[in-house]
C-alpha positions in Angstrom: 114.9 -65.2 6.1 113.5 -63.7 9.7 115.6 -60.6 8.5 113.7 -60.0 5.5 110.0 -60.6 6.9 111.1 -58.2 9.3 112.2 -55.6 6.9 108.7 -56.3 4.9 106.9 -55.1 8.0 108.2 -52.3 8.4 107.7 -50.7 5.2 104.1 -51.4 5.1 103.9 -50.2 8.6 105.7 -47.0 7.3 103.3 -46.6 4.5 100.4 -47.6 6.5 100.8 -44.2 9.0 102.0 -42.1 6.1 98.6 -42.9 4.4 96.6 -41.8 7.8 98.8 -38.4 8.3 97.8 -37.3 4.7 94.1 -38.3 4.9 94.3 -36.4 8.6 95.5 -33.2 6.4 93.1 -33.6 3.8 90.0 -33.1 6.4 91.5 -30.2 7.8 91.8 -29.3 11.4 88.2 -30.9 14.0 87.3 -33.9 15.0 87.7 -37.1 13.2 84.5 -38.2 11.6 82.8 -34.7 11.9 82.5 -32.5 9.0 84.2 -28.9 9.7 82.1 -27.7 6.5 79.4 -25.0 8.0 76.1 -26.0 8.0 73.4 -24.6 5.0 71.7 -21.9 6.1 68.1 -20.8 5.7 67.1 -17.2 3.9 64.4 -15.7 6.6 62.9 -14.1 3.9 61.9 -17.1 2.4 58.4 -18.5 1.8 58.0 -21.8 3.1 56.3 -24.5 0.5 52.9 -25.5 1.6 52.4 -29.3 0.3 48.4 -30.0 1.3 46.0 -28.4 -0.2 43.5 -25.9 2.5 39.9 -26.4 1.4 37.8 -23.0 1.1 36.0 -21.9 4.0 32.2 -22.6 3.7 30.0 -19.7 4.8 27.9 -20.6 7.8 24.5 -19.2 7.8 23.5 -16.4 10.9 21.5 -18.3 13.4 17.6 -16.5 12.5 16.4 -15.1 15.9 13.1 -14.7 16.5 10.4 -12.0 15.2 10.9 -9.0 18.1 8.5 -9.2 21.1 5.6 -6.6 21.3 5.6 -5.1 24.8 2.0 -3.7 25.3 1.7 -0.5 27.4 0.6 -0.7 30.9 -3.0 -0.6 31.8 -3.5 2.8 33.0 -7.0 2.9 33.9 -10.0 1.3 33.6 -11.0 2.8 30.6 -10.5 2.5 27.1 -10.2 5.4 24.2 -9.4 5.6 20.3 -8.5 9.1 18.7 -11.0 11.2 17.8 -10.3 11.5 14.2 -10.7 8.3 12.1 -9.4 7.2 8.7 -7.5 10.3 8.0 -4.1 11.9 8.1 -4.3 14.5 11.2 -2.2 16.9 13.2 -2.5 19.1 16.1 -0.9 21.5 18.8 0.9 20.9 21.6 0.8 23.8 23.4 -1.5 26.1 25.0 -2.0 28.9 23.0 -4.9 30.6 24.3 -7.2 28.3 25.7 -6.8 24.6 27.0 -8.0 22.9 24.3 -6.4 22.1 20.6 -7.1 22.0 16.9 -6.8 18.8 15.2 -6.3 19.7 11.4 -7.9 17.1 9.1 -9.7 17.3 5.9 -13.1 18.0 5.5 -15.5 15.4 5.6 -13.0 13.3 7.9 -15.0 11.4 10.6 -15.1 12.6 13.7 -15.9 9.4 16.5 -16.6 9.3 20.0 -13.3 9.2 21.8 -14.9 7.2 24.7 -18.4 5.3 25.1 -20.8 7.4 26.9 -23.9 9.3 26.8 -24.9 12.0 24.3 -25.1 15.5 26.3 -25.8 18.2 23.8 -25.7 18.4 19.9 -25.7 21.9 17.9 -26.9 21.4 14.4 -26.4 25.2 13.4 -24.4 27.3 12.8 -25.2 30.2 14.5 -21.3 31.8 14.9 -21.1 35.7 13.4 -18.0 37.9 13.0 -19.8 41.0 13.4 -21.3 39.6 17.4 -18.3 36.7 17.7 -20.8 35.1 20.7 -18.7 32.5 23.1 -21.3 30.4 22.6 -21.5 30.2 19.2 -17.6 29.7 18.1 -17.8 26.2 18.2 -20.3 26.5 15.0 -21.3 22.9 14.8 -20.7 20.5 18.0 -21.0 17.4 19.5 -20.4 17.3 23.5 -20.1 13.9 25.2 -20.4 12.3 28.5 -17.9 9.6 28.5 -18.2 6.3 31.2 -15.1 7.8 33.5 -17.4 11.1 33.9 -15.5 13.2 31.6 -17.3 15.9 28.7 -15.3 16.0 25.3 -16.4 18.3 22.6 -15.7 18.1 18.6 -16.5 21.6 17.7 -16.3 23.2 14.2 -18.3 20.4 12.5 -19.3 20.6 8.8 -22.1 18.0 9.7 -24.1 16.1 12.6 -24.5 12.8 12.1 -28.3 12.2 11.3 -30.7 11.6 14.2 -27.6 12.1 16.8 -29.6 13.8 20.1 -29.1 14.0 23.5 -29.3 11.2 25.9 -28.5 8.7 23.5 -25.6 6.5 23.7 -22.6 5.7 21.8 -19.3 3.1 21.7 -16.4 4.2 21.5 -15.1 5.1 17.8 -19.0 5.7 16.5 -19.0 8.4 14.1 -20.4 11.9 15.2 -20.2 13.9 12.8 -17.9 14.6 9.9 -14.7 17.7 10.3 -15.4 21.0 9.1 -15.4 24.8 9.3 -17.9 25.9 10.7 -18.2 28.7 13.5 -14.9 30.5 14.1 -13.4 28.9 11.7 -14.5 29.6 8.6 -11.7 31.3 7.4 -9.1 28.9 8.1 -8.9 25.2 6.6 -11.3 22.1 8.4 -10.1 21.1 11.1 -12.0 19.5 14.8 -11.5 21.5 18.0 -11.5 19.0 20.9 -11.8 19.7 24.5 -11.9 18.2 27.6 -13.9 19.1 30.9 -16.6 18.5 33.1 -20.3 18.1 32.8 -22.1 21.3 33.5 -25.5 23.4 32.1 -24.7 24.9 28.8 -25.1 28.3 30.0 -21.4 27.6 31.1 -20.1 27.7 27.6 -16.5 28.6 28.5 -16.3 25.5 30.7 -17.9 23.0 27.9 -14.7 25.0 25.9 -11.9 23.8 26.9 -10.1 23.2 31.1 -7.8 20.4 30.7 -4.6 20.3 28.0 -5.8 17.7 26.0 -2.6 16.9 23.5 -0.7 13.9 25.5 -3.5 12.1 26.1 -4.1 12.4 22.2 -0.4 11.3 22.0 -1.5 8.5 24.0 -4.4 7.1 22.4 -2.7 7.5 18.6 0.1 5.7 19.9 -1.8 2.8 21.0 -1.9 3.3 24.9 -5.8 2.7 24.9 -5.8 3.2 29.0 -4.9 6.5 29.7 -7.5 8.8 31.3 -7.9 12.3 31.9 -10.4 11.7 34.3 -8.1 12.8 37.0 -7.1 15.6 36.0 -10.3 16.5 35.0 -11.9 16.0 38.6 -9.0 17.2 40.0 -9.5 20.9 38.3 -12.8 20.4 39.0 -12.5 20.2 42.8 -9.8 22.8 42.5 -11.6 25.6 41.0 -15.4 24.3 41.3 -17.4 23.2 39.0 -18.6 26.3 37.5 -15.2 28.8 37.6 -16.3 32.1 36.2 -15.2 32.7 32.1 -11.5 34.3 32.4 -10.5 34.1 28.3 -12.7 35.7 25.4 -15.5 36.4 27.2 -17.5 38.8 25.9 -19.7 39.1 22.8 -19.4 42.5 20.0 -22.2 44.3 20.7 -24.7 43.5 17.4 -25.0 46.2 14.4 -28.4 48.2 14.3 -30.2 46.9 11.4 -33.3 48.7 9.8 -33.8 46.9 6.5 -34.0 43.1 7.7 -34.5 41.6 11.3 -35.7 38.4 10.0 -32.9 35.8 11.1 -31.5 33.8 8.9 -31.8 30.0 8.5 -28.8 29.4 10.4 -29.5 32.0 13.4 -32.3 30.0 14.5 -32.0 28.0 18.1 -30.2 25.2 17.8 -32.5 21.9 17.0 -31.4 20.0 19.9 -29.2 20.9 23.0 -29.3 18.7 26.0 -29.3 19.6 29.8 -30.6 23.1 29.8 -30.1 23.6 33.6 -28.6 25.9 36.1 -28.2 29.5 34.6 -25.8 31.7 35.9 -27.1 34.6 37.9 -24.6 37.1 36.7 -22.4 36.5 33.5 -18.9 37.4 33.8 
C-alpha cells in the first residue's frame, strides 16, 4: 500500500515540473513575470488630441491716453505782436534781395493791422509814385508808418487804401486795421501785395531809413506761428547804435531826372502833397 502512494507521487510530481518547463518555453527567454514583447511606440509626427475646449481670445481695448499737451513758446520779450496781414492767405520772402525789407503777397483789399500797439507817426494818402521820376520817396505809393510801444517804426507800404481818419499821433492796439493791401506806388505792375519794414524813428526826409534796416522775415515767422513775444527791438537799436541813426541812403537812391513838359504843368490829383505826414523834422543838409 505505502509502495503505491509512493509511486502516485511521483508521477504527479513528474507531470507537475513537466507542465512548468513548457510554460517556461512558451514565454520565451527574460524574466519570469515580465513581458519580453517591445513596448508600443509613438509616431513623432503625430498630432496629439486636445480634449478641452480653448475659449477665443477677447480683444482688450488700448488704454486711451490723454489729449497731447500744448507747450507754449517762451516769453521772449515784453511785448506782444500779431502778423501784419489779417484774415487772408499770405506769403512772403525770405531773403534779402535788395533791400532789408520783404513783400507779403496778399490779395487786394486784405487788411493790413498794426503789428504792435503804438503811436501813429506818418500816413500818405496819395499816391504820388511815377515811372518816368521813380522818386525814393514816393515807391511806397500808399503807407502807414508806426511807432510801436518797444520803440520800433514798421511800415505797410503799397496800400490800395488808408483807413478813414487814420493821422498822425493817434494811437492804435495791436491788430487794428490800417489800411487795406494794394498796388499802389512801385507796384503797380505787379499783383497786391504789403511791403513791410522795420527800423527806427527818424524825420521823413530820411526816406531810405523809414524803407527798410532790419530783415524782417523770422520775426514774421514768429508771430504767424504763434510766438507772440519776439521782438526786433534789439536788433533794431542795435543797427541803430551801429551805424547812427541817420546812415546815409546806400541802395536806389536817386530819382530820374523829370521829362520837360510844355502842354500841361498842372499836377495831377494824385501828385499833390500828401494830406497828412507826421514828424516833419530834421532835413538833411546834403542828400546822398
Amino acid at each position: 500500500m505505502e509502495i503505491m502512494r509512493s509511486g502516485l507521487l511521483g508521477r504527479c510530481a513528474a507531470v507537475a515540473g513537466a507542465l512548468l518547463v513548457s510554460a517556461g518555453c512558451a514565454q520565451g527567454a527574460g524574466v519570469a513575470g515580465v513581458s519580453a514583447s517591445a513596448p508600443a511606440t509613438v509616431s513623432p509626427s503625430a498630432t496629439p488630441q486636445v480634449t478641452g475646449t480653448i475659449p477665443p481670445k477677447e480683444p482688450q481695448a488700448r488704454p486711451q491716453g490723454d489729449d497731447p499737451v500744448r507747450v507754449p513758446p517762451p516769453k521772449m520779450s515784453k511785448y506782444e505782436y500779431v502778423f501784419p496781414v489779417k484774415g487772408c492767405r499770405t506769403t512772403y520772402q525770405r531773403q534779402l534781395l535788395v533791400l532789408p525789407k520783404t513783400t507779403i503777397w496778399a490779395a487786394q483789399g486784405c487788411s493790413f493791422v498794426a503789428p504792435i500797439g503804438g503811436t501813429i507817426d506818418e500816413v500818405n494818402t496819395k499816391n504820388r509814385w511815377r515811372p518816368s521820376t521813380d522818386k525814393g520817396a514816393d515807391r511806397e505809393g500808399r503807407f502807414v508808418t508806426l511807432i510801436g510801444d518797444d520803440g520800433v517804426r514798421y511800415l505797410g507800404g503799397h496800400l490800395d487804401s488808408v483807413t478813414e481818419g487814420l493821422a498822425p499821433g493817434a494811437k492804435v492796439k495791436a491788430g487794428q486795421v490800417l489800411g487795406q493791401v494794394g498796388k499802389s506806388g512801385n507796384a503797380r505792375d505787379t499783383g497786391a501785395n504789403l511791403y513791410f519794414a522795420i527800423s527806427w524813428k527818424t524825420g521823413p526826409a530820411y526816406w531810405w531809413v523809414r524803407r527798410g534796416m532790419v530783415e524782417p522775415w523770422a520775426y514774421l515767422d514768429a508771430w504767424a506761428e504763434g510766438n507772440k513775444t519776439y521782438s526786433p527791438r534789439d536788433a533794431a537799436f542795435g543797427l541803430r547804435k551801429k551805424l547812427g541813426e541817420t546812415p546815409p541812403c546806400q541802395v536806389q537812391c536817386k530819382s530820374k531826372k523829370a521829362p520837360q513838359s510844355t502842354t500841361d504843368t498842372k499836377p495831377k490829383e494824385d501828385e499833390e502833397p500828401p494830406v497828412v505826414i507826421g514828424d516833419p523834422t530834421t532835413t538833411p543838409a546834403s542828400r546822398p
